[in-house]
BAFI-3210 file (N, C-alpha, C; in Angstrom, 3 decimals, decimal comma, padded with zeros to 6 digits):
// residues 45
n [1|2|3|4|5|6|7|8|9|10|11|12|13|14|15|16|17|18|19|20|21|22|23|24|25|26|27|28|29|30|31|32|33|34|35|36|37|38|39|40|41|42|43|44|45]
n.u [010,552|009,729|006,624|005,673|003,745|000,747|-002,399|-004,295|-005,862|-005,409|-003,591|-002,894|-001,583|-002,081|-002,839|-004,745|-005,542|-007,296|-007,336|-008,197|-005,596|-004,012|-002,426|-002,152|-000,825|-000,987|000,416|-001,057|-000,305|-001,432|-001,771|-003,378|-003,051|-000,367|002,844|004,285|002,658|002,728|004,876|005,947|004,165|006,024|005,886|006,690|008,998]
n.v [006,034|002,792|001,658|-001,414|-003,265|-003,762|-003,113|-005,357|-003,490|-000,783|-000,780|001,363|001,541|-001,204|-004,084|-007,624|-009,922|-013,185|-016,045|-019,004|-021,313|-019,586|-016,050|-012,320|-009,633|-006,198|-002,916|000,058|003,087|005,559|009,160|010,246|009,598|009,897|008,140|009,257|011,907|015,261|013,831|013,579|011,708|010,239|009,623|007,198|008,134]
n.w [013,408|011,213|011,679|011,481|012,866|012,071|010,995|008,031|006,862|006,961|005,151|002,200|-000,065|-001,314|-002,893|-002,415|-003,851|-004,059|-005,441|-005,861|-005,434|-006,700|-005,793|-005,586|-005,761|-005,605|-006,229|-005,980|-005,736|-003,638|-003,584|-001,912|000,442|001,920|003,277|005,707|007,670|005,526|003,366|000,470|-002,343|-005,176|-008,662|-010,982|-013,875]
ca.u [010,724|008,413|005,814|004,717|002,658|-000,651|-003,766|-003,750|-007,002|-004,905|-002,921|-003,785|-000,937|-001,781|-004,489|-004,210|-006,692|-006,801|-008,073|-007,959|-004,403|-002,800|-002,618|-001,987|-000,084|-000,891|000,606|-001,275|000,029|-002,773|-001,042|-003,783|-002,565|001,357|003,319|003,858|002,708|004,165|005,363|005,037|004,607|006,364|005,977|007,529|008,697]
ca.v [004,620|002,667|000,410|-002,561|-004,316|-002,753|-004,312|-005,033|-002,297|000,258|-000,783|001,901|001,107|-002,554|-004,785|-008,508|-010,753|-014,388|-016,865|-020,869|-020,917|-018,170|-014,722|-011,617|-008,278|-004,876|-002,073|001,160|004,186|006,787|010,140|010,859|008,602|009,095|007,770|009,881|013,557|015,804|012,978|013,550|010,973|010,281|009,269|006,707|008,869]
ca.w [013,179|011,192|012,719|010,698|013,108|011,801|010,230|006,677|006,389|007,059|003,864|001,165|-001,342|-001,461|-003,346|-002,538|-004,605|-004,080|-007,086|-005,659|-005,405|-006,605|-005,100|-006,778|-004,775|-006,588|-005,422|-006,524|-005,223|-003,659|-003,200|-000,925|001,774|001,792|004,214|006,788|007,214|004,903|002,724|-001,571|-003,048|-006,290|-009,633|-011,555|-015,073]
c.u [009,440|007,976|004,997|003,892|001,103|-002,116|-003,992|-005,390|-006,795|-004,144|-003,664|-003,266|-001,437|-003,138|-003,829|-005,669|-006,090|-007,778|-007,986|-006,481|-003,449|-003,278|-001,981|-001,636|-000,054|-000,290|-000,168|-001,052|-001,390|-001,794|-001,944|-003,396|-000,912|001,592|003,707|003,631|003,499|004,838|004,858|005,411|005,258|006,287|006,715|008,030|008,749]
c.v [004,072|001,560|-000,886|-003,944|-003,031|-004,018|-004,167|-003,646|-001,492|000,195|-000,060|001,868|-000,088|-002,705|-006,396|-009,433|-012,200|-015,200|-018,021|-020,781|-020,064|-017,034|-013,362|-010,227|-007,400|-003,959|-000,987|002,402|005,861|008,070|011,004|010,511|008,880|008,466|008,187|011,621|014,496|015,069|013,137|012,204|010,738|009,321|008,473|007,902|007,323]
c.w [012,533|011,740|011,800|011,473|013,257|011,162|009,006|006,124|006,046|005,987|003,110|-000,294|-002,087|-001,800|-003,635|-003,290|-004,740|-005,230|-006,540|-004,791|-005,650|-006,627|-006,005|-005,567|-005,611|-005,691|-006,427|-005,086|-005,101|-003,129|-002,125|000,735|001,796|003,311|005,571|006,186|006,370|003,842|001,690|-001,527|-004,787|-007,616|-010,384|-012,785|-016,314]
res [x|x|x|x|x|x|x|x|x|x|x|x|x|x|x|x|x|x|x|x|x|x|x|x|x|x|x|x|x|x|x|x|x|x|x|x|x|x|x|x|x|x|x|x|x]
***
């Protein structure tokens, strides 16, 4: 099951950058971190 009460630190996909008012959500994908053990990650093509 997954567990999404975590702390956003532990986020390794995610890059949130705030400017005044507006915020900005990257996702970059680290294939060193997947998701769980064992888990590829994959490639857009």
């Amino acid at each position: 099951m997954t567990d999404f009460n975590r702390h956003p630190s532990s986020y390794h996909h995610w890059q949130l950058q705030i400017d005044g008012d507006i915020a900005n959500l990257r996702m970059n994908v680290d294939a060193a971190h997947p998701y769980k053990p064992g888990y590829e990650s994959r490639q857009p093509r």
